[in-house]
N, C-alpha and C positions, 0 to 999 in steps of 0.2 A: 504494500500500500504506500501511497505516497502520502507528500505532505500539501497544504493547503492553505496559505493566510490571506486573508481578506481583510482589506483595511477601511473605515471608517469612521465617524467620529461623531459623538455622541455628547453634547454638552458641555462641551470646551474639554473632553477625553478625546484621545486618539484611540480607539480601540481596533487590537487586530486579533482577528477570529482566526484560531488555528485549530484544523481538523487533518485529522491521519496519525501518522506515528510520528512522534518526536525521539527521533536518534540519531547516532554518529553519523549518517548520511544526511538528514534534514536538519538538524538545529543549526547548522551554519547559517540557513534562510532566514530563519528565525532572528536568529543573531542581527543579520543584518537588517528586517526590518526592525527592531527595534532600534539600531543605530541612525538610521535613516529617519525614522523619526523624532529622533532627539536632536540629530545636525540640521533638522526642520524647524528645530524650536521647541519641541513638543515638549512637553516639562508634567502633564498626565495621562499615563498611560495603560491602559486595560487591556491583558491579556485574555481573553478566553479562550480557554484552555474544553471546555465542557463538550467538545468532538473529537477531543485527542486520545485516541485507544490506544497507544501505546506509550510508554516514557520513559526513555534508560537513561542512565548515570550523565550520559551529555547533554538531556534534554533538561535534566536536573541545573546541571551545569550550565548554560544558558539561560536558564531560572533565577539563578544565583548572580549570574555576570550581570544581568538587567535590572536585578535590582540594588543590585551598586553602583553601576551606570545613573539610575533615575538617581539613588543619594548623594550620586557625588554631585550632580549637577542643580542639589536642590528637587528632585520631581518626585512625582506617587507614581507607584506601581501598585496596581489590584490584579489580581488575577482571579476568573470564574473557574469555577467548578462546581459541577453539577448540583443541585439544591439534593439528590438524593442519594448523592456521594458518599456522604457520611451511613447509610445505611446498607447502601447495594457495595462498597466497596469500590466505588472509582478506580480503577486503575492510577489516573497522576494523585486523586489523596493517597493511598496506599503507597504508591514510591516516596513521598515525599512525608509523610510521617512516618515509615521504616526508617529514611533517613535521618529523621530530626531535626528537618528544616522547614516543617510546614510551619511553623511558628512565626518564620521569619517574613513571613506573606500574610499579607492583608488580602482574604482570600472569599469571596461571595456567589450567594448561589445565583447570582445570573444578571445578565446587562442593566436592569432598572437598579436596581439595589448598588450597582459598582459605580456607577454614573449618577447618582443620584442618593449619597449616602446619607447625607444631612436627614432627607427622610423615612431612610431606611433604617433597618434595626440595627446596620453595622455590618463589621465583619463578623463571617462564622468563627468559632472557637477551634483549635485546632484539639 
């Protein structure tokens, strides 16, 4: 399977919708639209992630590299994951709390909630 980002923006967020597998062949994509939109200016940024069926250690790692990227430069990262995540098992929660890094993300079950937090109930708990 391949990978897939779709980029648009949603209330002063850039949001880029990623679906497929995120691994050693594809998170380089990745990688670079998030570069691309931060050397665009983009300083909030939401990844969803909630079409992404696979996630290995690189896809991790692009997870990681973008969210120091947005700190160094001042910006937010949120990333979606599926509102039913927590229950069925998500595949990228599971990689990413085996790791012990979902903490480190500001993490929501879906577009209105990530783009829209003020009225939302937040991030999910990791």
């Amino acid at each position: 399977m391949s990978l897939k980002v779709l980029e648009e923006e949603r209330g002063g967020w850039a949001v880029l919708r990623v679906s497929g597998e995120l691994d050693l062949v594809t998170s380089p994509a990745v990688r670079q639209h998030v570069h691309d939109a931060v050397a665009e200016g983009r300083r909030s940024l939401v990844l969803d992630l909630s079409e992404v069926l696979f996630c290995d250690s690189s896809g991790v790692g692009v997870l990681i590299a973008s969210r120091r990227l947005m700190r160094s430069c001042a910006g937010q990262l949120r990333l979606i994951l599926p509102a039913q995540g927590a229950e069925d098992g998500s595949h990228v929660n599971r990689v990413l709390a085996a790791l012990g890094v979902r903490r480190l993300f500001d993490c929501y079950p879906d577009l209105i909630a990530a783009t829209d937090a003020e009225k939302a109930a937040g991030p999910l708990s990791a």
